[in-house]
C-alpha positions in Angstrom: -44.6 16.2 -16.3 -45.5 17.6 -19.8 -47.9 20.2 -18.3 -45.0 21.2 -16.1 -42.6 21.5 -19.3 -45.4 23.6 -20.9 -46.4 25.5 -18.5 -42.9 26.5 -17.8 -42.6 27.3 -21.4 -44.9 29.3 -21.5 -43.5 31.3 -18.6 -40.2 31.8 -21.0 -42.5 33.0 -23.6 -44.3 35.3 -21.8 -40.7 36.9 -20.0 -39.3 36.6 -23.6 -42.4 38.8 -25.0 -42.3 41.4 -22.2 -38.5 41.8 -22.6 -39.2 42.8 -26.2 -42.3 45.1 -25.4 -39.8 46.7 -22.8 -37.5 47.1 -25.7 -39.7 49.2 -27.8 -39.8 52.3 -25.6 -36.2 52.1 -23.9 -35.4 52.4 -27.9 -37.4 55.2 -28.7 -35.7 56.9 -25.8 -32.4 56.4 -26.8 -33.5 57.9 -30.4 -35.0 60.9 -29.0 -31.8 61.1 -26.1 -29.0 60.8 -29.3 -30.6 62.4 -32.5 -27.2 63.0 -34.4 -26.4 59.6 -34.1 -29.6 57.9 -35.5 -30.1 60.9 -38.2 -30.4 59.0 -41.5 -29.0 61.9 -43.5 -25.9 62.8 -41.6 -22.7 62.1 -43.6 -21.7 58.9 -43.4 -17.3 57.7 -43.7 -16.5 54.9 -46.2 -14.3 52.3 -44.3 -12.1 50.3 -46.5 -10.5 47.3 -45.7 -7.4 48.5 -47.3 -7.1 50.8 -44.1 -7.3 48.6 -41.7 -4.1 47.2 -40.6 -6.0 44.4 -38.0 -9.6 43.4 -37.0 -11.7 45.7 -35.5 -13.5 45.1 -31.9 -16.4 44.6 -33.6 -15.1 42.1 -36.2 -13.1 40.6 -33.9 -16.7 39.8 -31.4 -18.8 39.3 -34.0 -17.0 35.8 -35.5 -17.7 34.3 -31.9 -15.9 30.9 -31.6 -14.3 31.2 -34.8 -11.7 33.7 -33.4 -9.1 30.7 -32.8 -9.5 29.5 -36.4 -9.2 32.8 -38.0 -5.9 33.5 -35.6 -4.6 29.5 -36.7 -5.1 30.5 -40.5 -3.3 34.2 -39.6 -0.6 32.4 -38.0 0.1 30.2 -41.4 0.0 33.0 -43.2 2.8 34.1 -40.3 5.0 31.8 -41.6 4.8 31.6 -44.6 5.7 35.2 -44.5 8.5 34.5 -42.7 9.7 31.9 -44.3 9.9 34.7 -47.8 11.8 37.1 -45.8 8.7 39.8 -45.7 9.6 41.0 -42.4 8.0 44.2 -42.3 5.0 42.7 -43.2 4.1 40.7 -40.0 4.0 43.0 -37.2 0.0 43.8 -38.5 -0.4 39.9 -39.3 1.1 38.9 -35.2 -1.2 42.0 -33.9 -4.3 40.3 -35.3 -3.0 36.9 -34.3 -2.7 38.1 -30.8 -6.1 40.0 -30.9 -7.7 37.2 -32.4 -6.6 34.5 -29.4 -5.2 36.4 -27.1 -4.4 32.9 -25.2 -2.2 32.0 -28.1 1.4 32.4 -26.0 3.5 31.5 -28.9 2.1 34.4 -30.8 2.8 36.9 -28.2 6.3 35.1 -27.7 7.5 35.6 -31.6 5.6 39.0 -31.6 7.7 40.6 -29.1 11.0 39.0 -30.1 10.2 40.5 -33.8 9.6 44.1 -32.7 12.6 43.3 -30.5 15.5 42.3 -32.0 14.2 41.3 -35.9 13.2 44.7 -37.0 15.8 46.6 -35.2 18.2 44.5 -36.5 16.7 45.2 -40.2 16.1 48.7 -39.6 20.6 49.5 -38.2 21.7 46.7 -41.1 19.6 48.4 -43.6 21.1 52.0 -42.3 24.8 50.5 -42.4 25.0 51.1 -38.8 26.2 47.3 -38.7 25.1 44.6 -36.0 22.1 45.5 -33.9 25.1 45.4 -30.9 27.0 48.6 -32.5 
């Protein structure tokens, strides 16, 4: 039984190896296939987090299984926003919410009856256009 177990171990091993000898060259290739995108003196852009208005893709599949706490945490900060009135603050704060846990049908729910009726009601009452029904 243990000499099974290693022996099939060492099986993984040795796939595990080859995969990353494989690696090596398909690598190279794509270097050689793509050279302005792997030059290390082309100009680079600055991102700033003050730009982004919700996660990125890549921010977004990098945290893994953490996506549902960051959207729960997002959402208190939801309502605490709401709660202060800050209205035209949220729609970023429900995108990444909803990006976040997509499966989170409450989110979706308040999201769509903010851009709905909330703002638009903000937006005629702040224009003196009256009710959002005028």
């Amino acid at each position: 039984m243990r000499r099974e177990r290693r022996a099939s171990a060492r099986m993984v091993a040795l796939f595990a190896l080859g995969l990353l000898l494989l690696h090596i060259p398909l690598q190279e290739a794509i270097h050689r296939a793509r050279p302005g995108v792997f030059d290390p003196n082309r100009p680079s852009r600055t991102a700033s987090l003050a730009n982004v208005e919700g996660p990125t893709m890549a921010i977004v599949a990098a945290m893994g299984g953490f996506r549902t706490v960051a959207a729960d945490i997002l959402w208190m900060k939801v309502d605490q926003m709401w709660d202060g009135g800050n209205w035209w603050a949220l729609p970023p704060l429900l995108e990444s919410v909803t990006q976040l846990d997509p499966h989170f049908v409450l989110a979706w729910k308040v999201y769509g009856w903010h851009l709905a009726y909330n703002l638009n009601a903000e937006a005629r009452s702040i224009a003196g256009t009256g009710s959002p029904r005028a």
